[in-house]
C-alpha positions as CSV (number, residue, x, y, z in Angstrom):
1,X,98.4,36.6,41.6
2,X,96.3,38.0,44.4
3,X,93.0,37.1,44.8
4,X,89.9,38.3,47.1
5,X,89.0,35.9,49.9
6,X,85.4,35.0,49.7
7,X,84.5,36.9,52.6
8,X,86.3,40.1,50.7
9,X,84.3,38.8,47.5
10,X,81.1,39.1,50.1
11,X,81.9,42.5,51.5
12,X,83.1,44.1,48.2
13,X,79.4,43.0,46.4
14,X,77.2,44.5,49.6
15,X,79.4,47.7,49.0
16,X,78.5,47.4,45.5
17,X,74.7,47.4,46.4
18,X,75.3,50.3,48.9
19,X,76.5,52.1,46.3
20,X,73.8,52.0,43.4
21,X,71.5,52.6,46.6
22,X,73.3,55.6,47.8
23,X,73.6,56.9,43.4
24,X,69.2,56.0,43.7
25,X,68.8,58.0,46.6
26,X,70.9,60.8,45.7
27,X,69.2,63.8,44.9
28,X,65.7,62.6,44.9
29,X,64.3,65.2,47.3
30,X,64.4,69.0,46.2
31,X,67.2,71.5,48.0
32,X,67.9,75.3,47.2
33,X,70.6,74.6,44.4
34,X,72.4,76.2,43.2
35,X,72.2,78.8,46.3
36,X,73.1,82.1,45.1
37,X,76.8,82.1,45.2
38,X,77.1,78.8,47.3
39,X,76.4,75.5,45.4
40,X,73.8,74.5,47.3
41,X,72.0,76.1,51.1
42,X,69.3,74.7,52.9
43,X,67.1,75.0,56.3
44,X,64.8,72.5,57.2
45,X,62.9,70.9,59.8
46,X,63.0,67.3,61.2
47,X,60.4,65.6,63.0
48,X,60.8,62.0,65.2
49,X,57.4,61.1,65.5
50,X,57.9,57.9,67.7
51,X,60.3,59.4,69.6
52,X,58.5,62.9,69.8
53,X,61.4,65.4,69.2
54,X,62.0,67.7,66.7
55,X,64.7,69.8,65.7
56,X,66.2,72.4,62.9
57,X,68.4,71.4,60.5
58,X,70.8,73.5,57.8
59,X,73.3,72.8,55.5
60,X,75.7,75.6,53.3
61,X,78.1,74.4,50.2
62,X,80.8,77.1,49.5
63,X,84.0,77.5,48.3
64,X,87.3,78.7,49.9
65,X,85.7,80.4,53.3
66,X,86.7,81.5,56.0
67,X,83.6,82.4,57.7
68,X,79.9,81.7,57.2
69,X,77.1,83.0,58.7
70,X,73.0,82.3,58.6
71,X,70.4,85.2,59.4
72,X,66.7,84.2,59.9
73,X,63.9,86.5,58.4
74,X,64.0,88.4,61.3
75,X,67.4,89.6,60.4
76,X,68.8,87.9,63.7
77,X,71.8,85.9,63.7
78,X,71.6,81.8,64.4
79,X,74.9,80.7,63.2
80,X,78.4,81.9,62.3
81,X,81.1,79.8,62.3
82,X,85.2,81.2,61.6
83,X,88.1,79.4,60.2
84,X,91.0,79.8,62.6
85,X,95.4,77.9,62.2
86,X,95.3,75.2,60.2
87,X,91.8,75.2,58.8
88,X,91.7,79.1,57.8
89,X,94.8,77.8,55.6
90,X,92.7,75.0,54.7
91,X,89.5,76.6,54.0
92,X,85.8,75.9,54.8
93,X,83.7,74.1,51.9
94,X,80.2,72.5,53.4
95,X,79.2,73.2,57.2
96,X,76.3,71.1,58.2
97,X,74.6,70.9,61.5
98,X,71.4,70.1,63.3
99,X,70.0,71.7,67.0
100,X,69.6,70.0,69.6
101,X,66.4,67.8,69.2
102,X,64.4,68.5,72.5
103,X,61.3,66.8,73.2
104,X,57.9,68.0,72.1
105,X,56.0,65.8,74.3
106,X,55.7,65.0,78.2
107,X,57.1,61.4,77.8
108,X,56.9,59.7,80.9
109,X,59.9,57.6,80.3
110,X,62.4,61.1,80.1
111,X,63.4,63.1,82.9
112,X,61.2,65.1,84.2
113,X,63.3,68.0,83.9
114,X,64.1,67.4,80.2
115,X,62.6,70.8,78.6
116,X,59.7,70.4,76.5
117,X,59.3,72.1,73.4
118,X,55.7,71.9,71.6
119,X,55.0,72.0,67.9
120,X,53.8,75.4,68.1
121,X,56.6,76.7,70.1
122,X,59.2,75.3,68.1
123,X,57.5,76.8,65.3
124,X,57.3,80.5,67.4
125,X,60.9,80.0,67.7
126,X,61.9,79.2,63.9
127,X,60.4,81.9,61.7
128,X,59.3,81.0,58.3
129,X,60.7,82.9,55.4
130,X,64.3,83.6,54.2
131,X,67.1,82.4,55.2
132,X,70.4,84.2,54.4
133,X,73.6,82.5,54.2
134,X,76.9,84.5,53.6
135,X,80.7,83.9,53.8
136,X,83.9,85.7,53.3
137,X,87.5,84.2,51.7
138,X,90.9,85.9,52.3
139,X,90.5,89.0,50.5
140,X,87.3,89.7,51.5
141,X,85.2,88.6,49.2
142,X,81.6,87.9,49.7
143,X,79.0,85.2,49.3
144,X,75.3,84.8,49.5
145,X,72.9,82.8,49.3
146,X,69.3,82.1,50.3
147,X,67.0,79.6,50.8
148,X,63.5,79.3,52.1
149,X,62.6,77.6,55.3
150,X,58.4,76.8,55.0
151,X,55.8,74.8,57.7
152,X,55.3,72.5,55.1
153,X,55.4,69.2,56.9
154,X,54.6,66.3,55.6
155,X,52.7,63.7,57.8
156,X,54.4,61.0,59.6
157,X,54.4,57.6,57.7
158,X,52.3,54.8,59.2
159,X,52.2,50.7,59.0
160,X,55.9,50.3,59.4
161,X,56.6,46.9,58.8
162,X,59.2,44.5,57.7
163,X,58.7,40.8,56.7
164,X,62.5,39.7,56.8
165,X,62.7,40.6,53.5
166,X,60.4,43.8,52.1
167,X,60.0,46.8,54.7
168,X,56.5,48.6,53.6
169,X,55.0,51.7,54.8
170,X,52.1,53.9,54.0
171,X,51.2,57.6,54.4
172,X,49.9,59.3,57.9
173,X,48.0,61.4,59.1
174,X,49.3,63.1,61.8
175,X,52.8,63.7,63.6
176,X,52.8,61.0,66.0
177,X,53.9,62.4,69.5
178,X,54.6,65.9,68.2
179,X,50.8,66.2,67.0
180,X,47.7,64.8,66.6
181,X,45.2,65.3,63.8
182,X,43.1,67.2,66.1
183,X,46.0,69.4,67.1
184,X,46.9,69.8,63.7
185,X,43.5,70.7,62.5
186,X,43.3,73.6,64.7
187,X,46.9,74.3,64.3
188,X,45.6,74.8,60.4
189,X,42.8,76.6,61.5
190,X,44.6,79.3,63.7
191,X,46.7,80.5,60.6
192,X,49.7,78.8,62.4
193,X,50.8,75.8,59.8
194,X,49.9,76.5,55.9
195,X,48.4,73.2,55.4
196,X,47.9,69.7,57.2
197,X,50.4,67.5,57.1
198,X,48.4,64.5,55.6
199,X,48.2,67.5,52.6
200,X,51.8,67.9,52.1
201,X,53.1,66.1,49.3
202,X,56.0,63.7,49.8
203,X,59.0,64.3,47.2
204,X,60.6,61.3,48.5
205,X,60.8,58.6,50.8
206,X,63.8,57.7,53.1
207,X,63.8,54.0,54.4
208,X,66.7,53.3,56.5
209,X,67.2,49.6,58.1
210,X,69.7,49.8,61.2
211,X,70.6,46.8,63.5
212,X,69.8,47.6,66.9
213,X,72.4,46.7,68.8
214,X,74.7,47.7,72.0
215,X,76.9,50.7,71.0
216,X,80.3,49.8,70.4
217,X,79.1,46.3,68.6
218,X,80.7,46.9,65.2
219,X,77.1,45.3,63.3
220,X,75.5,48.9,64.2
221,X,77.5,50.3,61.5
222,X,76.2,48.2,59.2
223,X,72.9,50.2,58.0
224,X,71.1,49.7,54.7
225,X,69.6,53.2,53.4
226,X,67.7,54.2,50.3
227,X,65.6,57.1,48.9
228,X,62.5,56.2,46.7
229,X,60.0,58.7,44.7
230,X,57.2,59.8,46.6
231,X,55.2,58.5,44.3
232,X,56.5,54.8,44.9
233,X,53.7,52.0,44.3
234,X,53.4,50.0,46.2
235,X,55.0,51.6,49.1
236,X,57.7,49.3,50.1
237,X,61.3,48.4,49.4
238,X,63.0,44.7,48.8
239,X,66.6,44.8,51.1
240,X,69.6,43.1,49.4
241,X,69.6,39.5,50.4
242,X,73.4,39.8,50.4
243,X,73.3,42.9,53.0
244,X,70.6,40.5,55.2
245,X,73.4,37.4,55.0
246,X,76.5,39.5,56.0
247,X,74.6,40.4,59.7
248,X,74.8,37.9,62.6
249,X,72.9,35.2,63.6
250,X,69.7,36.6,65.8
251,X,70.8,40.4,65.0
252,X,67.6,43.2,66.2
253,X,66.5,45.5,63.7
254,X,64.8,48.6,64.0
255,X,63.5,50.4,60.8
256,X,63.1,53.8,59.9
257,X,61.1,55.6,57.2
258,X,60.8,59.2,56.3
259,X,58.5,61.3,54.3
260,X,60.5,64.4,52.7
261,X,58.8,67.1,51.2
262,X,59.3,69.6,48.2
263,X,61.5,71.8,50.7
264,X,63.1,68.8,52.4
265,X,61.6,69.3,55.9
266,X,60.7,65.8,56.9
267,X,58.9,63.7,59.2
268,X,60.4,60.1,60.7
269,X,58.5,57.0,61.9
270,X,60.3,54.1,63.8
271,X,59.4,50.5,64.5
272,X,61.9,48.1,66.3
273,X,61.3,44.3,67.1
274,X,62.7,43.1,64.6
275,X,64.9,40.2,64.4
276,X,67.0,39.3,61.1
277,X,68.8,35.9,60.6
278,X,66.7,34.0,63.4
279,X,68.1,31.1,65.0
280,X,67.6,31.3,68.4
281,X,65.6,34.6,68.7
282,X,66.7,38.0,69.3
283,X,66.5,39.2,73.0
């Protein structure tokens, strides 16, 4: 009779927890679904705050296509995409992507000639309003969808912190590099975001604990994520002891949290220094 090893025992029980985590997180923040004649569509915007980027996210769910295409408000075209050999016989299903995440701050570790792209102009670029996602199958049938892309953003958390054990948070004020308070408030005050970020209400938090180690060291795949209510009290969540116990001796951390809003644009803090399983110190 076979029988698991007790590291296989280990390994399958921390899938087990990532599992129930992944069912707890599922669904928590709000999307465009169903989409029209696609099962779900969304456009969204992500903020870094500690690193100070920001970028333009969108996802489509349809069924059998061979071709998909996004149109902003403006009518103008900002993605197509066309099955061609094998996977036109296959068929398209979900097509996800994300921009390119450019800076929206002068950070005087980057290259200087790294473009910079500010709140505001990143916001000039992105129009809000509808977004219209359509495909085509073999015989030339059609389908639409549209979701609504907003400048609701919801405020970058603050208090980061981990204790080995519990990683806490608590809501922000501003948008770390990207913005300021003060830049927000006249941001609010020129007409150009709806409301202040620390105004936006969070459907959901996103707390994600990552080792932080060289790339290529098979312990960076080992990431604990969750999605809480936004409405979480207190603001904090306990990490499987199990998960803790199956990284290395001395492994770095860094941790992530994100506040998601009703539309799902959301806003990312970041605190590293962290050191799990301590024997001799991380470096």
């Amino acid at each position: 009779r076979w029988e698991m090893s007790e590291m296989h025992q280990k390994r399958f029980r921390i899938a087990a927890i990532l599992a129930v985590t992944a069912f707890l997180g599922a669904g928590t923040a709000i999307a465009t679904e169903p989409c029209g004649d696609f099962g779900e569509c969304k456009a969204l915007i992500e903020i870094n705050s500690s690193d100070g980027d920001i970028g333009f996210h969108f996802l489509m769910d349809g069924d059998d296509l061979n071709s998909a295409r996004i149109t902003d408000p403006n009518g103008a075209k900002v993605f197509s995409d066309l099955a061609r050999g094998p996977l036109k016989e296959q068929k398209l299903t979900e097509t996800f992507a994300e921009s390119a995440e450019p800076l929206c701050w002068q950070d005087p570790e980057a290259d200087p000639d790294d473009a910079i792209v500010t709140l505001e102009e990143f916001l000039e670029r992105w129009a809000a309003g509808t977004y219209l996602f359509s495909g085509s199958g073999d015989e030339g049938e059609k389908s639409e969808g549209e979701t609504e892309l907003t400048y609701e953003l919801p405020a970058a958390p603050a208090g980061v912190d981990f204790d080995g054990a519990v990683i806490s948070w608590a809501p922000g004020d501003d948008l770390g590099h990207c913005a300021s308070v003060a830049e927000l408030d006249d941001l609010v005050a020129e007409g150009v975001l709806p409301v202040h970020p620390e105004d936006v209400d969070v459907a959901a938090w996103e707390i994600v604990l990552e080792p932080d180690v060289d790339d290529g060291d098979p312990t960076g795949t080992l990431k604990f994520t969750i999605r809480v209510a936004g409405a979480i009290s207190p603001m904090e969540v306990e990490v499987p002891a199990e998960y803790l116990a199956s990284l290395p001796e001395d492994t770095p951390v860094k941790i992530e949290v994100g506040a998601i809003g009703a539309d799902d644009n959301a806003t990312f803090s970041e605190e590293d220094g962290f050191c799990v399983n301590e024997v001799d110190g991380c470096d």
